[in-house]
C-alpha positions, 0 to 999 in steps of 0.5 A, spaced: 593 557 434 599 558 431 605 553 435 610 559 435 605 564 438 603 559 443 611 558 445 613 565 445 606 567 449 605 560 453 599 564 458 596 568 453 589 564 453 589 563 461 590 571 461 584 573 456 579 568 459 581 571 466 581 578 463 574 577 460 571 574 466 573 579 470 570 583 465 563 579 466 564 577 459 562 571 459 557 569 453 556 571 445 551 576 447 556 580 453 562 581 447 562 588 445 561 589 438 560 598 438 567 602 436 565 605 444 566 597 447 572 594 443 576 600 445 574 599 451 576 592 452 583 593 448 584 599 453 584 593 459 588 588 456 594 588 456 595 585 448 600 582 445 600 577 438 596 572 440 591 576 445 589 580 438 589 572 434 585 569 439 580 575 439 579 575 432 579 568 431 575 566 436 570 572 438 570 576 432 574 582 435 578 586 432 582 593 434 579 599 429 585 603 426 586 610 429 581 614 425 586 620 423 592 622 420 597 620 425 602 625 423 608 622 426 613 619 421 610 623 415 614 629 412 613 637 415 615 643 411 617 647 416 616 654 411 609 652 410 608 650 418 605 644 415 605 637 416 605 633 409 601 627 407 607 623 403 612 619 408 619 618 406 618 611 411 615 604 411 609 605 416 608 597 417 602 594 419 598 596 425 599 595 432 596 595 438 597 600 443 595 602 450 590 607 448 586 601 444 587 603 437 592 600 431 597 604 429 602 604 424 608 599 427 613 604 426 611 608 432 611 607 440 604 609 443 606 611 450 600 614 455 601 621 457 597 624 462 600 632 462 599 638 460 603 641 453 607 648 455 610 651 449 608 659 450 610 663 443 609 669 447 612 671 454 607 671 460 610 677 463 604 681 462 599 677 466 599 680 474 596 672 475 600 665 475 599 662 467 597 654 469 600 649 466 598 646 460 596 653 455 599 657 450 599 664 447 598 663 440 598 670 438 595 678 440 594 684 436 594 691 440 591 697 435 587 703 437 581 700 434 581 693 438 585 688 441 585 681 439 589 675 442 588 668 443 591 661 447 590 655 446 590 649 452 592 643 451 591 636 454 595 630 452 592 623 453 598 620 449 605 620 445 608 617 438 614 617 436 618 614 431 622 608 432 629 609 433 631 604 426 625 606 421 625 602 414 625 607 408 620 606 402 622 604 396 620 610 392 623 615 396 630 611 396 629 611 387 629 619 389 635 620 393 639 615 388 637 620 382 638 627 386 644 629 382 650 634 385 647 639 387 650 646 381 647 653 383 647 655 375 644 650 373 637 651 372 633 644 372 638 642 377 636 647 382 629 646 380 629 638 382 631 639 389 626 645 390 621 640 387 625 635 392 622 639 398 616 641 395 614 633 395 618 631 402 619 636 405 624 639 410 623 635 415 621 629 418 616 629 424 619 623 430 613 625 435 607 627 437 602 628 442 594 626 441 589 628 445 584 634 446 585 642 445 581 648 447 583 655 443 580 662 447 580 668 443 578 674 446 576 680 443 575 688 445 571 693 441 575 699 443 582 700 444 584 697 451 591 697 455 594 690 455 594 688 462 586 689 462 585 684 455 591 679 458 588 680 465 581 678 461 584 672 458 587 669 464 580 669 467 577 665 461 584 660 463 582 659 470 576 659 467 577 652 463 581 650 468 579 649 475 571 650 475 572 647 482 575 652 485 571 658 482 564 654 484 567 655 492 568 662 491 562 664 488 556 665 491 552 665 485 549 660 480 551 665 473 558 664 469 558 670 465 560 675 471 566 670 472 570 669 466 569 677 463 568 684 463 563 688 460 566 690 454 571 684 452 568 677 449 571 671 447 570 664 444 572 657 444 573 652 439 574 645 441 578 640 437 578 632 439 573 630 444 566 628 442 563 634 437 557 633 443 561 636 448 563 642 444 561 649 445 563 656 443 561 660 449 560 657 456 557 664 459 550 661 456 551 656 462 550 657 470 557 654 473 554 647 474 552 645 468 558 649 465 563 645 470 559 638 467 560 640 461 567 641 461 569 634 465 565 631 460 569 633 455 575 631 458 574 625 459 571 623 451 578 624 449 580 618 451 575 615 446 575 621 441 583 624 441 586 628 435 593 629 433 596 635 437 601 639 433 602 644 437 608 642 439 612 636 435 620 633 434 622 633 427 628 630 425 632 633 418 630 630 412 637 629 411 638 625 417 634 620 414 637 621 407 643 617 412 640 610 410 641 609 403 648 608 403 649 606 396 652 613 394 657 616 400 656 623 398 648 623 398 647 626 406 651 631 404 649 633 398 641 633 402 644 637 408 648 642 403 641 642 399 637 643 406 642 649 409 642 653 402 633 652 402 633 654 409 637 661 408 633 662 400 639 660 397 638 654 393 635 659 386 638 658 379 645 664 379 646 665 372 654 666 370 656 673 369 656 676 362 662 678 362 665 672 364 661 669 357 665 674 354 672 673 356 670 665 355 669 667 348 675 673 347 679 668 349 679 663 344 678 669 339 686 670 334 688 677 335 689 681 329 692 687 328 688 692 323 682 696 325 676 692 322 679 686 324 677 689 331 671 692 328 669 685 326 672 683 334 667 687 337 661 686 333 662 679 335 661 679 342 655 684 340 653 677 337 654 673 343 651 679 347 644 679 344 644 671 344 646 670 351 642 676 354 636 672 349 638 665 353 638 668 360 630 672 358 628 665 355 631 662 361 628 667 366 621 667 363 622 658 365 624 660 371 617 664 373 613 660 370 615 654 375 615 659 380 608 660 379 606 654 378 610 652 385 606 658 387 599 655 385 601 647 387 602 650 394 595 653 395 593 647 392 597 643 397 593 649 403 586 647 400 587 639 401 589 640 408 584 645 409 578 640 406 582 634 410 581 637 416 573 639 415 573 632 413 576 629 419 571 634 423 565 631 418 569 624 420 568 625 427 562 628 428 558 622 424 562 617 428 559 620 434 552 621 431 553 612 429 555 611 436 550 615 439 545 612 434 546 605 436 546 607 443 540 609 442 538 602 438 541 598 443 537 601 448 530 601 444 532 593 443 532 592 451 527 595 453 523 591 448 527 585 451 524 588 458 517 589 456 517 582 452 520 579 458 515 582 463 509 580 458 512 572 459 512 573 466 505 575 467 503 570 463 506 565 466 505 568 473 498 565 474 498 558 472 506 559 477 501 561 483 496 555 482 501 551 482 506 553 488 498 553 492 498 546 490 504 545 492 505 549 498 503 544 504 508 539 502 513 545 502 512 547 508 512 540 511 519 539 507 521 546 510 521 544 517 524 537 516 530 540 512 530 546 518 532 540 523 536 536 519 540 542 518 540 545 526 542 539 527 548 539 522 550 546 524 551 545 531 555 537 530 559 541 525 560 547 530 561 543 536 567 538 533 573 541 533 577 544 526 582 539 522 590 539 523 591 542 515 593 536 510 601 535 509 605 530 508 613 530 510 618 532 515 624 536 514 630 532 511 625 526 508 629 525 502 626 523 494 627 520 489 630 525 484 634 519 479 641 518 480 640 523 488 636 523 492 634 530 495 631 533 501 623 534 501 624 542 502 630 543 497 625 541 492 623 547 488 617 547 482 619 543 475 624 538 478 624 531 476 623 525 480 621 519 480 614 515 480 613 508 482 614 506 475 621 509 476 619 514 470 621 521 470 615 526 473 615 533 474 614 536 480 609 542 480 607 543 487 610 544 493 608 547 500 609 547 507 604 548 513 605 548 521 604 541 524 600 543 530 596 537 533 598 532 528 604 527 530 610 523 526 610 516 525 614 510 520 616 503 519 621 502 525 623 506 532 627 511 529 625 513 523 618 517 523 617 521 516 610 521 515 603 524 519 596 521 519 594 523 513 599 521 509 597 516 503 603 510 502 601 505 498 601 497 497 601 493 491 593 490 489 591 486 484 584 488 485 583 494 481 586 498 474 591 502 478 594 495 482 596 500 487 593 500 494 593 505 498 595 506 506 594 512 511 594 513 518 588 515 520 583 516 514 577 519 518 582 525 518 583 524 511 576 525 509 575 530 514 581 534 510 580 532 504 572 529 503 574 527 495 578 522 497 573 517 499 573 515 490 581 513 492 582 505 495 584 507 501 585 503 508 588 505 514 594 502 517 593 498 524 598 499 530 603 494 529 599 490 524 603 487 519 601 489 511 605 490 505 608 496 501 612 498 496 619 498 497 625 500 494 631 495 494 636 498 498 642 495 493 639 497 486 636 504 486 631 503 480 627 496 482 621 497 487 619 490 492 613 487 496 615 489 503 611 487 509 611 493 515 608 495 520 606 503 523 610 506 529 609 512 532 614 517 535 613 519 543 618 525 542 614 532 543 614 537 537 612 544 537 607 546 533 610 551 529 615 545 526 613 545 519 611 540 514 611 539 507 607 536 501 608 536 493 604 534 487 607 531 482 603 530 474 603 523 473 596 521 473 597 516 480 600 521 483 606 517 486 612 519 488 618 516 492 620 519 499 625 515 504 625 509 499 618 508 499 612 510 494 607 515 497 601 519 493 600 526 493 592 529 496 590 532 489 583 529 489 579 527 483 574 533 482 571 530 476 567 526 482 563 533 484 563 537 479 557 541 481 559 542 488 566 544 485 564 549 480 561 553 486 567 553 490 572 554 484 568 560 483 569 563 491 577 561 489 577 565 483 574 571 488 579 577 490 577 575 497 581 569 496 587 572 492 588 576 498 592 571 502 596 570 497 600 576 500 599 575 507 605 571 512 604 565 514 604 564 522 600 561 527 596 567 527 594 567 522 592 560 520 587 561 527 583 567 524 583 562 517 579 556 522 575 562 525 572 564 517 572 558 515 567 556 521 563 562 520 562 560 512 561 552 514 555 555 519 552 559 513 552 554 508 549 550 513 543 555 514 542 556 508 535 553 506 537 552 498 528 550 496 527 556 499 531 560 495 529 557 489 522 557 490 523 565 492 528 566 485 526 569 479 526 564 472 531 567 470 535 568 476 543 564 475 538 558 470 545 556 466 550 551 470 556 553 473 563 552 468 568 546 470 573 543 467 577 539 472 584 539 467 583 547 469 581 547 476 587 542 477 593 547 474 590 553 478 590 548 485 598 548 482 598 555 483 595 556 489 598 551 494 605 553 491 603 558 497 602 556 504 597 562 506 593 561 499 593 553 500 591 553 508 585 558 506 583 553 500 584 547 504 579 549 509 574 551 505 574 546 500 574 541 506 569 544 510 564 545 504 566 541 499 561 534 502 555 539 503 555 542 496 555 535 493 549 533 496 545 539 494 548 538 487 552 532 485 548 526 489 544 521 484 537 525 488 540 533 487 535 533 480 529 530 485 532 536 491 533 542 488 528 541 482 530 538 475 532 544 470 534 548 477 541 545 478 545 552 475 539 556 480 541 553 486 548 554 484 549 561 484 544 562 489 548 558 494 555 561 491 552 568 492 550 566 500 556 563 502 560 568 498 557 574 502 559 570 509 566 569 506 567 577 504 564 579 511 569 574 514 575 577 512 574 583 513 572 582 520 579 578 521 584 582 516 584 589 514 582 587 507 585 592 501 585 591 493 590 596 491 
């Protein structure tokens, strides 16, 4: 990925795979390659530029552009009432939006879930409540019949404009050649007529898409007004709220519902999937009627149209405010717009007679009789060849008018046969889905019965060999049922460990020039390690106490518990560190993977050697030889202790001048057994601690489920769930990656709830995973190639006991 999009959106690639998982697509084949699955996926998401990179880079996945014109951004001619395929703006390039698809960058795409209300005609006449959401679009009373009709609409979502959109070059040459507007000039008035005919008068700053439902009435007879808008507000109710309707009725017919005897109507769907339209719902009973119409209403969400009932434009000449290189063009544009709005801007000749008196003004006078005769024929002249030059000019004039006339309908004719080929457009692209539907599910049905043919015949030579094999299962069985009776009952009888923590209030760490108390520490402070080299603090947390104690290297100052880990100097190893605790049986039990660290438990009051800060030069560490005590004082159990992880790869940190290591352990030694249980931590169930407050209540119901889960999985007989389990049942390992386990650890132990529930099911299930998977005789146990198998089959059994738990001791919700 490009540098500057990882900086600028640092967790979009933990994000996506998470939402992918979420979303069960794990693998080449779960990746949705339909128009349905993608819009689909990108509706989830919430995108961003390097979410769409990664999609199309890695998986092939790229977002279709909106199939329709989006209106939004383009030009409106307001005396036609149409919108115009030319735009006076840079549309950008497409973008994501909520709704799934690309559109232009110029426009903001926010979600609308209401209905349009924009009545032309007042609703006085309707004895009922007129909903929310139609719109009288006309009506017509003679004494032969009566006509009228409305429209309902249903928003799915808006686009506007942006507030600073860029202008095209093109139109910028036009409003720098526009000239001063001059009413009795005939070419300068037919270039700003030919200015609006291309740009129109306005241009359209929003617009809602969605899906509309147009109801047209008609009676055969004259009819009072009241009984055809009575009948139309029945057909309204109708569309609405097939619910209601279908709890007053008693019968199953819709005819009888919607109109009276003598009164027909008709609808017209636009949006939608095409198969969802109808003309007349009374050809249906109610249930399908009512089936029909929801599914229409919800195929909007992949199958909208751009609505236009109700739209923002802004004045062409707001826009022309853009082009600054000529002061006076905004108001050349706005006095131009004013003029064609109140049919002013025509071509006005001058006055003849003010030609005349121009030309008589310039004439010598004369005296005589036939000077004046001469005068006279003259302006007869001029007369004749100015009325020649106007006739001449009016006959132009008709002519571009005319020929505006016929640009106009040519104009009307593509938008009609723009808008049957976006119908045409929708309808074939529902048929391709609805072919490739199809194809899909020929193809998986052919998978099936491929796969139910590999298994019959493979089933009898499996039958023969699972008799072969029988006696020696069954014996294996009742061996391994006592083993793990046994176990169940020595892990239910002995008592719960005290949670794994490190420090008491007010140990103070070595930060470099200070040294700061442990529980002031926060996530991304720099200390130091025992190599006196800077490193980040990414975890710190606290717990409670309980049965643990203090101890330290003298009788007044305790600073650790029992399974605190401090360490010593060695020769003996690569690290040449040696690490120390107080009690390692407990470490074990809280932490099974640390039996890869070299671990040794200190004796009480037997001398050994540690590492040390000199107390005269904070950045050199020494050899000191120490030996334990404990504190007699009583501590309540509630008294919180604190622990930290830091990133340096020996895990040392420095606290009360000597060197410690945190309890991160290795995971890459199990990583069979961690795969499962990294799978319950990425579960609901387990994100549902990270918001529940951290008491002693709380952490003795977590000990409850966690027994309750360690005895499951000590019930579970692994060989007997394979054996039972399909060939294709969970054969694929499980994924782990232990630099990824080790940030999410990060994440979850900065929470102390979070922490405490993860702790106690890693420890008390972590040993017993490794056996069934990463022990050098798991392939001999669970059986070679069976390895995935028996994961998924174990996470699913303690899993289940998991859920169940947490629900018995928590009021568990997801929202």
């Amino acid at each position: 990925m490009d540098p500057i999009l990882m900086r600028k959106f640092p967790n979009s690639l933990p994000y996506l795979q998470k939402a992918l998982n979420l979303r069960h697509i794990r693998s080449e084949e779960d990746i949705p390659k339909t128009k349905l699955g993608i819009l689909q996926l990108m509706k989830y998401l919430r995108s961003n530029e390097a979410i769409l990179f990664l999609l199309e880079d890695a998986l092939k996945i790229s977002p279709p552009a909106f199939p329709l014109n989006v209106i939004a951004g383009h030009s409106f001619h307001v005396f036609k009432d149409l919108p115009l395929s030319r735009t006076p703006l840079l549309l950008g390039e497409p973008t994501s939006s909520d709704i799934g698809y690309l559109f232009p960058s110029i426009l903001t795409c926010s979600v609308e879930k209401k209905l349009g209300i924009s009545g032309k005609i007042g609703a006085d006449r309707f004895t009922g409540e007129i909903r929310p959401g139609f719109n009288i679009e006309s009506e017509s009373f003679t004494d032969s019949g009566c006509v009228i009709t409305a429209v309902r609409e249903i928003r799915m979502f808006e686009l506007v404009l942006n507030d600073k959109p860029a202008l095209s070059d093109a139109f910028k040459k036009i409003l720098l050649q526009l000239p001063v507007y001059n009413e009795t000039d005939h070419d300068n008035v037919n270039v700003w007529v030919n200015f609006f005919e291309n740009y129109g008068t306005h241009v359209v700053r929003s617009v809602y898409g969605g899906g509309a439902i147009e109801i047209t009435l008609r009676s055969s007879k004259k009819c009072e007004t009241s009984a055809i808008t009575n009948a139309l507000f029945n057909v309204i109710q109708f569309a609405e709220d097939l619910v209601s309707i279908k709890g007053l009725s008693s019968g199953n017919s819709t005819s009888g519902l919607v109109v009276r005897d003598g009164i027909s109507h008709q609808l017209k769907f636009r949006g939608g999937d095409a198969k969802y339209h109808t003309t007349d719902l009374t050809k249906m009973n109610l249930d399908e009627a009512s089936t029909l119409l929801a599914d229409w209403k919800n195929s909007l969400q992949l199958n909208p149209t751009i609505l236009t009932t109700e739209m923002g434009l802004v004045p062409i000449g707001e826009i022309a405010k853009k082009v600054g290189t000529r002061q006076n063009i905004t108001a050349a544009v706005a006095t131009a717009t004013s003029l064609y709005f109140h049919s002013d801007l025509k071509y006005k000749p001058k006055p003849v007679n003010q030609v005349i008196q121009g030309d008589r003004d310039s004439v010598l006078p004369v005296q005589s009789n036939q000077g004046f005769t001469a005068i006279i024929q003259m302006m007869l002249n001029q007369t004749a060849e100015s009325n020649k030059r106007f006739e001449l000019m009016m006959t132009k004039f008709e002519t571009d008018r005319r020929l505006q006339e016929e640009r106009r309908a040519n104009e009307t004719r593509e938008q009609r046969a723009w808008e049957r080929h976006q119908q045409e457009f929708q309808y074939n692209m529902s048929r391709l889905e609805q072919n490739e539907r199809r194809t899909q599910e020929a193809a998986r049905q052919q998978k099936l019965l491929d796969m139910m043919n590999a298994t019959a015949a493979a089933e009898q030579n499996w039958r023969a060999e699972q008799a072969r094999q029988q006696a020696a299962i069954n014996s294996a069985r009742a061996a391994q049922q006592q083993r793990d009776h046994d176990l169940m009952v020595a892990i239910i009888n002995k008592p719960q460990p005290p949670p794994s923590s490190c420090l008491r209030r007010g140990t103070l760490i070595h930060a470099g020039e200070v040294f700061k108390p442990v529980e002031s520490l926060q996530v991304g402070d720099i200390i130091l390690d025992h190599n006196i080299n800077p490193t980040t603090v990414v975890g710190i947390s606290y717990e409670f106490l309980q049965s643990q104690g203090f101890h330290g290297f003298d009788n007044e100052t305790f600073f650790f518990t029992e399974s605190h880990i401090l360490a010593g100097p060695a020769n003996n190893n690569d690290s040449g560190l040696q690490f120390y605790v107080k009690d390692k049986p407990l470490l074990l039990r809280q932490n099974p993977l640390m039996e890869f660290i070299p671990v040794q438990e200190m004796q009480y009051r037997e001398p050994f050697q540690v590492l040390k800060l000199d107390p005269k030069n904070a950045t050199s560490l020494g050899s000191a030889t120490v030996q334990v005590y404990t504190d007699p004082s009583p501590h309540s159990e509630d008294e919180l202790i604190y622990f930290l992880q830091v990133d340096n790869p020996s895990g040392t940190y420095i606290a009360n001048g000597y060197v410690c290591r945190h309890e991160t352990p290795p995971l890459d030694k199990w990583p069979h057994a961690m795969g499962v249980l990294f799978k319950i931590f990425y579960t609901e169930e387990l994100a549902f601690f990270g918001d529940v407050p951290y008491t002693m209540e709380v952490m003795e119901k977590i000990d409850l489920i966690t027994a309750e889960v360690e005895e499951a999985l000590v019930k579970v007989d692994l060989k007997r769930l394979i054996s039972s389990a399909g060939d294709d049942d969970g054969s694929i390992e499980l994924p782990f990656d232990p630099e990824e386990a080790t940030t999410v650890l990060q994440g979850v132990f900065n929470n102390p709830t979070l922490g405490a529930m993860a702790t106690k099911l890693y420890a008390a299930t972590s040993k017993k995973l490794s056996l069934y998977f990463d022990d050098e005789n798991a392939q001999e146990f669970v059986g070679h190639g069976f390895i995935g198998r028996g994961q998924d089959l174990i996470f699913k059994e303690i899993h289940a006991q998991f859920v169940t738990s947490v629900r018995k001791y928590f009021d568990f919700s997801t929202e």
